[in-house]
N, C-alpha and C positions, 0 to 999 in steps of 0.2 A: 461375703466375699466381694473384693472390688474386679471390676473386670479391667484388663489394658487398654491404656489408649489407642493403639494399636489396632485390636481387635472391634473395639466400637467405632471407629475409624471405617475397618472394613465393612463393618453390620449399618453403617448408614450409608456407605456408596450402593453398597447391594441393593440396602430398602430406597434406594432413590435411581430409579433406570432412567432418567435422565441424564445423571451425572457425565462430565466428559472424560471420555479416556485421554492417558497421553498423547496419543497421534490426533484426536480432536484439538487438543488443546495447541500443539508446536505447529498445526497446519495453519490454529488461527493466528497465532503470533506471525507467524510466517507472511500472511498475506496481510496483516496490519503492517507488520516491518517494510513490505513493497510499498502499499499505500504513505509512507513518508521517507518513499528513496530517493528522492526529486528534492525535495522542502529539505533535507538535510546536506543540498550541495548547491542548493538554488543560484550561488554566485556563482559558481563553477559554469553551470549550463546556461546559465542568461547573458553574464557577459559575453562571449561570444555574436551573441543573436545584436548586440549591438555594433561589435567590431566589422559584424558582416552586413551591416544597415541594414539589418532586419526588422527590425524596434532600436529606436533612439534612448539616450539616453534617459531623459525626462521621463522615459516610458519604462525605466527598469523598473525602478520603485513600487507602479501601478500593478505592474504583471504578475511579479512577488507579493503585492501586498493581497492580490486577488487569488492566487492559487491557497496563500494562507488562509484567507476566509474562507474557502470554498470548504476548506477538508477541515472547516471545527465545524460548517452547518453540514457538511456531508457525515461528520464521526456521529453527529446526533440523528441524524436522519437514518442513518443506515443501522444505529442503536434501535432505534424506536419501530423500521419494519420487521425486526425479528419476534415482533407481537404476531401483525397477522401473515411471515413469509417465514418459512426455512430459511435456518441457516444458510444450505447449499442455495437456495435461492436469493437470498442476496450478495452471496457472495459472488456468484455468477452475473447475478445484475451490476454488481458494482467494476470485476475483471474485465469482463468483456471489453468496456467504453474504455478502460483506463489503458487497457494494452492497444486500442486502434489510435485514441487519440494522440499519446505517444508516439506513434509508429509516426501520424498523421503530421508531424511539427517538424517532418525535415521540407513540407512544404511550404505549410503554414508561414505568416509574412505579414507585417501591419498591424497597428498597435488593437484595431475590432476584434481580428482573427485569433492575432496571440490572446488578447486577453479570454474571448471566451474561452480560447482551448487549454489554455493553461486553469480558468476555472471548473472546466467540464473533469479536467484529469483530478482537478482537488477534490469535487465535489466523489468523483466513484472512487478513488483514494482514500478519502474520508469513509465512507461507507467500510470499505475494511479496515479503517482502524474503528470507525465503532465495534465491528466485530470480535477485532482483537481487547477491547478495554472490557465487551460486556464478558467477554470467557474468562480475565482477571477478575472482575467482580464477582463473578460467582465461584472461584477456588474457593477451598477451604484457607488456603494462604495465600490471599492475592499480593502479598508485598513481594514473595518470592518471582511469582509470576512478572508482577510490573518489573522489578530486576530483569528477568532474562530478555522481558521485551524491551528495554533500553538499552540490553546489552546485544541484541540481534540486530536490532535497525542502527544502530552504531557502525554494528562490522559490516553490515551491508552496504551503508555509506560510506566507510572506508575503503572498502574494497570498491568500490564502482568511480571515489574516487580517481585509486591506481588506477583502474585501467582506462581513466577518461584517458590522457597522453599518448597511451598505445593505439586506441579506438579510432581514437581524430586523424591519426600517423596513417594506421589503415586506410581511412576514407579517402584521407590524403591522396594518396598514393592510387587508387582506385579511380579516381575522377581528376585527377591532374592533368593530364591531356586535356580534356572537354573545356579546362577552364571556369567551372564552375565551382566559386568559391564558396559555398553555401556547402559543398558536401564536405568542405574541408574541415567546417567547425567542429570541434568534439562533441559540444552541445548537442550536437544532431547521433553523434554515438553514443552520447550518455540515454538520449528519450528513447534510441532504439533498442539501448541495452531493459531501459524498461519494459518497454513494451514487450521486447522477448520473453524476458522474467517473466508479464504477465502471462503470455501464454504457457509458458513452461509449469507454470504452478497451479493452472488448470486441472492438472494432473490431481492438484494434493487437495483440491476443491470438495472430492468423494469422500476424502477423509474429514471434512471438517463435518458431516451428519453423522449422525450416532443412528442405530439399528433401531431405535425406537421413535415411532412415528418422523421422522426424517427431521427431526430439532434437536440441537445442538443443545440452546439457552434460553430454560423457560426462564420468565424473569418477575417472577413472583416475588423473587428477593431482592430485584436491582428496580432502583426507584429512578427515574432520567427527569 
């Protein structure tokens, strides 16, 4: 008799308690999709920082080209502590920086500052997307997965798009009096909107550990 696929399907998640459930798995897509919600509007939020001489022109290039580097050695770094950290613990390690230093660039100012700050946000950025790449790698169908996570971090930069022009209107409007044309940039709504994000997803942090010994992805099977 042959058995279903189906059912041996079920008889190897079972015999594998590591395995992740769906809410492990859409928590880590979720906070990979944060970690590249910046990088997927970066002209949106930068230009600004130069109209308000905040960073010169010359210096866009730099800023951009540094928060890209930061989060391909951050998605490998934050891949490779999930040997000797929990999940929840890097994912934690990684949120934290990512939602202050965000918050932190409506000060921030000068091509030293921006630059490390903008790499400090790529580098724990990075870290949750290696989280989210290694939870695809170990699906049974990572191609479905890798799908939905280009299809998440899409809408999330679409959406943060829109509401950069409403964001900036607000700031606008808030600090108009005072004269201070720095709160006007949207830019400065767009890093706040992250960093909120970040802390808001804190929330789904608990869900990204599974009930067994607090790891998500052993990685017996994923080679970095």
């Amino acid at each position: 008799a042959t058995s279903e696929p189906g059912v041996m399907a079920t008889a190897d998640a079972a015999a594998d308690p590591a395995a992740p459930t769906s809410g492990n798995v859409l928590s880590a897509l979720w906070l990979g999709s944060l970690g590249l919600l910046i990088l997927g509007i970066q002209p949106v939020v930068l230009e600004p920082l130069v109209r308000f001489g905040r960073l010169d022109e010359a210096s866009l290039g730099a800023a951009a080209t540094a928060e890209i580097l930061a989060i391909a050695a951050g998605s490998v770094i934050g891949a490779r502590l999930l040997r000797p950290w929990s999940a929840r613990t890097v994912a934690l390690s990684a949120l934290l920086p990512f939602a202050a230093v965000n918050l932190a660039m409506h000060w921030v100012g000068g091509l030293a500052p921006l630059l490390a700050a903008r790499a400090l946000s790529g580098l724990a950025g990075g870290a949750l997307v290696g989280l989210a790449i290694v939870t695809i790698a170990r699906a049974q169908r990572p191609e479905r997965l890798a799908a939905a996570f280009l299809v998440l971090q899409t809408v999330m930069q679409l959406c943060l798009a829109a509401l950069i022009p409403g964001l900036g209107k607000r700031f606008e409007h808030g600090t108009h009096e005072r004269g201070d044309a720095r709160h006007a940039v949207a830019g400065d709504a767009a890093f706040a909107f992250a960093s909120s994000s970040g802390v808001l997803l804190l929330a789904v942090v608990r869900r990204v550990a599974d009930d067994h010994g607090d790891r998500l992805i052993p990685l017996d099977r994923v080679r970095l």
